[in-house]
N, C-alpha and C positions, 0 to 999 in steps of 0.2 A: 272149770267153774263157768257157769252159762251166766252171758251179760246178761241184762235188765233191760229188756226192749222200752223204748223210746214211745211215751202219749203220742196216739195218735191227734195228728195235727186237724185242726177244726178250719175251717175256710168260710166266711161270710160272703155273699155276693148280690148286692144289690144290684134289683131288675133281671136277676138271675134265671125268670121263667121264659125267656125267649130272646131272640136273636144274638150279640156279642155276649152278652150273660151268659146265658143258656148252653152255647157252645166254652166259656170257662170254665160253666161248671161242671159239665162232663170230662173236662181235663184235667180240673184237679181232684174229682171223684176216682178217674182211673189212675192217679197218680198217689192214691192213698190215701188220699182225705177223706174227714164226713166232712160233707156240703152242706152249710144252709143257702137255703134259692130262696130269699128272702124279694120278697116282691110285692107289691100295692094290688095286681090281681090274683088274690089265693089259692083260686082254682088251677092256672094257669100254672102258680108255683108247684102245688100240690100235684099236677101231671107230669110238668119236669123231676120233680122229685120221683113220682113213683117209677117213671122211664129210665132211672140212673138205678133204681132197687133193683128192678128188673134185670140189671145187668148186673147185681153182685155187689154192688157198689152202696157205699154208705153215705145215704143222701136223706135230705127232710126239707122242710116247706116251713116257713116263719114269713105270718102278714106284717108289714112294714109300709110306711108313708115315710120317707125319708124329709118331707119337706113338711111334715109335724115334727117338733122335739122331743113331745111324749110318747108317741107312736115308737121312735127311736130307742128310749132309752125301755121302752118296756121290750123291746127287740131283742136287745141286748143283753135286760135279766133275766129273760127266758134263756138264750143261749149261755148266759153264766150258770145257771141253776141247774139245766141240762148238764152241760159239755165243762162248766167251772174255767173252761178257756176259747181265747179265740188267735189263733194265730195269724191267720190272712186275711185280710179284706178287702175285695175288690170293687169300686163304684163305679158301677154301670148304669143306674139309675138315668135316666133324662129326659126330658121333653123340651120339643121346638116349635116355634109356628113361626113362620112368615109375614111379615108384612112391609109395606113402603116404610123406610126410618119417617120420614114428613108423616106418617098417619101410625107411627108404630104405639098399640094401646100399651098404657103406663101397665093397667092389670098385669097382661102377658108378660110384660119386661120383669115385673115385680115377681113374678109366680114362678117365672124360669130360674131368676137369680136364685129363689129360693129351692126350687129343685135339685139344679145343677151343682150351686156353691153351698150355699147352708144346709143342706143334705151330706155334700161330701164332706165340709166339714162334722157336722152331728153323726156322724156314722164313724168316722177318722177317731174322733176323738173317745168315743163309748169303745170301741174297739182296741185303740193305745192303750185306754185304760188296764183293761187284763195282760197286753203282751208284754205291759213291760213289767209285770211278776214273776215271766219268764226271760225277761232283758234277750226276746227274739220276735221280731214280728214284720210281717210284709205286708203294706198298704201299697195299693198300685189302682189310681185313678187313670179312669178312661175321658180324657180329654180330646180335642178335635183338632184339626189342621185349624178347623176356622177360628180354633182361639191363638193363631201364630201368623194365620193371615185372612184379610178378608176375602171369601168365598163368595163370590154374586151380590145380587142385592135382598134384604128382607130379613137378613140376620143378625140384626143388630141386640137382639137379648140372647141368641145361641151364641153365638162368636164371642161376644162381652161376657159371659158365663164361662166358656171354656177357657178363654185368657183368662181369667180369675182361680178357676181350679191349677191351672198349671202354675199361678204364684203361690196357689194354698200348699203345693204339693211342695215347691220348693224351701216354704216356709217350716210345715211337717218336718221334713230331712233334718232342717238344723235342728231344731229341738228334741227329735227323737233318735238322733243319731247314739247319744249317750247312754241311751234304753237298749242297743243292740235291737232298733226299729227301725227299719228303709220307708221312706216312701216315691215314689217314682209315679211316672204316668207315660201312659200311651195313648200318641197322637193318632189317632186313623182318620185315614184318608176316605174320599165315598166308600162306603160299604153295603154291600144289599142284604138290608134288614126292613122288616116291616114299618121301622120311621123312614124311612128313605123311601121306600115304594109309594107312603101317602103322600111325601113332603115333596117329593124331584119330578119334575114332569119331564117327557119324552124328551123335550127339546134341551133341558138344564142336563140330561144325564150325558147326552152326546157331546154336549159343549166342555162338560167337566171331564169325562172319556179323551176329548180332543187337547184336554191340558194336560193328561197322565202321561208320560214315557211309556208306561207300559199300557197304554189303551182299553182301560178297563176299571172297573169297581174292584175293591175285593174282595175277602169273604169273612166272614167271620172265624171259621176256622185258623187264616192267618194272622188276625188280631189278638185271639187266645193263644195265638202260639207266642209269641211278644209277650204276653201277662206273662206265662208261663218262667218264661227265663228270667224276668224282674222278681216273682216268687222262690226261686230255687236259692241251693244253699251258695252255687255260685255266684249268685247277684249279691254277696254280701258285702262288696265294695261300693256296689252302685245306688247313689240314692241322691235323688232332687233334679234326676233325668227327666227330660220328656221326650220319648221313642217313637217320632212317627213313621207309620207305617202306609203308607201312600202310593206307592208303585212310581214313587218321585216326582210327584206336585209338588214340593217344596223346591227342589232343586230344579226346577225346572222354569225357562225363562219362554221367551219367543220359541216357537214349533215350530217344522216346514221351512228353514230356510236352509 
């Protein structure tokens, strides 16, 4: 008697048209999923989309402002109407600026928090909504070192944002545990992506290099490889983690002696 093959599982990932996104979404495209690379620049989604077609792989493009609520939830009934499910969802979504805390504008602070945290939450939650019909679902935010520790000066709305998702994330886990819903997040450490190339200047990248055990950035590649395993059916114990991926910035004290 031939079993009943398994719906193909659906993957949402915001900010999914380039850098830590981007390389997720190729991961869980080759790993069997259709992908949405749901993103605020269309075009950009719509290339990563068609470069995963390209390769066999079942991928689409969905415009998204994670830091509107309508924008969100209209995201979300297009991919229920489409796909009728959403099993994974990854936030990737974010934006940072710099500046002195003594000059840091209230705007910025107010705009990130909203990006960062009321994005992951609005997205978190339109996305629980369908997995738990299926009482199975894996959410896995991308949260920073700098929200576990303070990283230089000038980031007082990135850092204060990432420590917020990592409480959201822990908060998620209790509630959704009972849904057969993980959620978890991964801390990465510098990585070289197109926000890091505008935001780290020469001198901050060597200094932060000079803190790493392993003397370097990482790559995006190894960040998706970490989502990966918080996704799978074996992370089904693990949930309200945060995994960073650092090359051991955290664990790491005085250098050189």
């Amino acid at each position: 008697m031939q079993q009943a093959t398994s719906p193909q599982r659906v993957a949402f990932v915001t900010g999914g048209a380039m850098g830590i996104g981007a390389d997720v979404c190729q991961r869980l495209a080759a790993a069997g999923m259709t992908v949405v690379v749901a993103d605020r620049d269309t075009e950009a989604a719509e290339k990563t989309a068609a470069e995963l077609r390209a390769q066999g792989l079942q991928a689409e493009a969905q415009a998204i402002d994670v830091g509107d609520a309508e924008s969100v939830a209209c995201a979300f009934a297009a991919v229920e109407q489409r796909h009728g499910r959403c099993d994974v969802l990854v936030n990737s979504a974010g934006i940072a600026k710099v500046f002195p805390f003594l000059e840091f504008p209230v705007d910025n602070f107010v705009a990130t928090m909203n990006v960062n945290v009321t994005g992951a939450f609005l997205c978190s939650q339109q996305a629980a909504r369908l997995m738990v019909r299926h009482k199975w679902g894996r959410i896995v935010n991308i949260a920073s070192v700098a929200g576990m520790r303070a990283v230089g000066t000038g980031r007082t709305a990135y850092g204060t944002s990432k420590g917020a998702v990592i409480a959201l994330t822990r908060q998620m886990a209790v509630e959704l545990a009972e849904h057969g819903v993980t959620a978890n997040a991964v801390a990465p450490g510098p990585v070289d992506t197109p926000m890091t190339r505008a935001l780290h200047t020469d001198q901050f990248r060597q200094e932060y290099c000079n803190a790493i055990p392993m003397n370097r950035y990482g790559t995006t590649g190894e960040i998706a490889a970490a989502v990966m395993y918080l996704v799978s059916e074996d992370a089904g114990f693990t949930s309200g983690v945060t995994l960073p991926v650092d090359g051991g910035f955290l664990a790491s004290g005085a250098r050189g002696l």
